[in-house]
C-alpha positions in Angstrom: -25.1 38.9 10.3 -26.4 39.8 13.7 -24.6 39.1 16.7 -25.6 36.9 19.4 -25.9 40.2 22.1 -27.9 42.2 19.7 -31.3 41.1 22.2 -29.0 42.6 25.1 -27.8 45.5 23.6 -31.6 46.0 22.7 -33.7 45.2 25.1 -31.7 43.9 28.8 -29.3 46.7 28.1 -32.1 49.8 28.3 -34.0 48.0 30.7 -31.2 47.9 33.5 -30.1 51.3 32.8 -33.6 53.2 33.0 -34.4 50.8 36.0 -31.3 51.7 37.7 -31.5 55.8 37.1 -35.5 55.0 38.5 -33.8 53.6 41.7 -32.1 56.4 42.5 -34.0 58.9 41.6 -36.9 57.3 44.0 -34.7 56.8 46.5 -33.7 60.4 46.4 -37.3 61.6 46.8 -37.7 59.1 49.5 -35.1 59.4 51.7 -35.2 62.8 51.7 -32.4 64.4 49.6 -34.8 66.3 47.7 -35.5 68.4 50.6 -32.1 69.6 50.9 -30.5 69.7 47.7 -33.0 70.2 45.1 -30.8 70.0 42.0 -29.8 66.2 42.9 -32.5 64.9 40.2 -31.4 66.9 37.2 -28.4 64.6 36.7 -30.3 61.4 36.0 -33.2 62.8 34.5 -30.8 64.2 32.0 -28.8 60.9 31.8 -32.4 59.1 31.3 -32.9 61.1 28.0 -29.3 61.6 27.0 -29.1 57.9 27.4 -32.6 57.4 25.4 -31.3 59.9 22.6 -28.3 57.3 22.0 -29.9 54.1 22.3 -32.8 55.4 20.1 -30.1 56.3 17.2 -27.6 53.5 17.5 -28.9 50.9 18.8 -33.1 50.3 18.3 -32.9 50.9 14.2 -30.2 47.7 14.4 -32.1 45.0 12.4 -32.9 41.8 14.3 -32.4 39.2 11.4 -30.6 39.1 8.2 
């Protein structure tokens, strides 16, 4: 049986996460922290694919019904 947060786990879940790693790396570019520190971005462009990787393995390949 699937549990009642699988649509969360599959589809809010990513959603927030990717959205919220967008925010800040936008607001990096915009306000200006590129400018002076440069390596700023790698950390959540690495936690965006690091963070796809895992999801993509354990959590997208759950089957919706039974």
């Amino acid at each position: 049986m699937s549990p009642k947060s699988l649509f969360i786990m599959k589809a809010r879940f990513p959603l927030v996460g990717f959205g919220l790693l967008a925010f800040f790396w936008v607001t990096s570019i915009v306000g200006g922290v590129v400018a002076r520190n440069a390596p700023v971005l790698v950390l959540p462009r690495e936690m965006g694919v690091g963070g796809y990787v895992l999801i993509k393995r354990l959590v997208w390949d759950l089957v919706d019904e039974v």
